[in-house]
C-alpha positions as CSV (number, residue, x, y, z in Angstrom):
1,X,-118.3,158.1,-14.0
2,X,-116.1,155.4,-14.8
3,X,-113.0,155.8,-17.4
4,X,-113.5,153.8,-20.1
5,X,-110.4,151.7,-21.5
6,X,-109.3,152.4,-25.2
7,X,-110.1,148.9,-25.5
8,X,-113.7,148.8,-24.8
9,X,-114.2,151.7,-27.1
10,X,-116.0,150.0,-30.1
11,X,-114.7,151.8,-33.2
12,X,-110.9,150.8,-31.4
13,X,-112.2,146.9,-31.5
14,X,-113.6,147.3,-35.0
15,X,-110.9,149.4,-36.6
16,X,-109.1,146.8,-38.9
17,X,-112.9,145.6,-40.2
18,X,-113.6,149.2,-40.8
19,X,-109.7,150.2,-42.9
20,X,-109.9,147.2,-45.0
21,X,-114.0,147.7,-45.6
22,X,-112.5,151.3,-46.5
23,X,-110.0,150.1,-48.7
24,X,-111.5,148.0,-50.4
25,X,-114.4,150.0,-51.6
26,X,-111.6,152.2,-53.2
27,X,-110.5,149.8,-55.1
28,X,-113.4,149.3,-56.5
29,X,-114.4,153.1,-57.1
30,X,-110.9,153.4,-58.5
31,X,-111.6,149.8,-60.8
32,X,-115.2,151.4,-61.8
33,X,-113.7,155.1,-62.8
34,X,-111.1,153.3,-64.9
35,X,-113.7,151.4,-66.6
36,X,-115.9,154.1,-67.0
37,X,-113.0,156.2,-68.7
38,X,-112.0,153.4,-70.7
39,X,-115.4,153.2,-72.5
40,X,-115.7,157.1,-73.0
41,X,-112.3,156.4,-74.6
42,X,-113.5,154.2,-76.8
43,X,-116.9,155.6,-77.6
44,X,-114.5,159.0,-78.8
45,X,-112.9,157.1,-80.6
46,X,-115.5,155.6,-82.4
47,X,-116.8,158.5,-83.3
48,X,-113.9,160.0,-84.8
C-alpha cells in the first residue's frame, strides 16, 4: 500500500473552501438569532 501525501488528502486541498463556508454560515446564524431576538424584543414590548 502506498503512503499517501498530506497533500493528496482531499479535505487538506479543500480546507480553506471548507473554514470560510464554516464561517460564514455563522455569521449568518449569529445575524438571524439577533434578528429573531430583536423582534421578540419588540413584540414584548408592544405588548406591555
Amino acid at each position: 500500500m502506498k503512503k499517501q501525501k498530506v497533500t493528496d488528502i482531499f479535505l487538506y486541498r479543500w480546507r480553506y473552501v471548507f473554514g470560510y463556508t464554516l464561517l460564514a454560515l455563522l455569521y449568518i446564524g449569529a445575524v438571524i438569532v439577533s434578528a429573531l431576538c430583536c423582534v421578540a424584543w419588540r413584540f414584548v414590548s408592544i405588548r406591555n
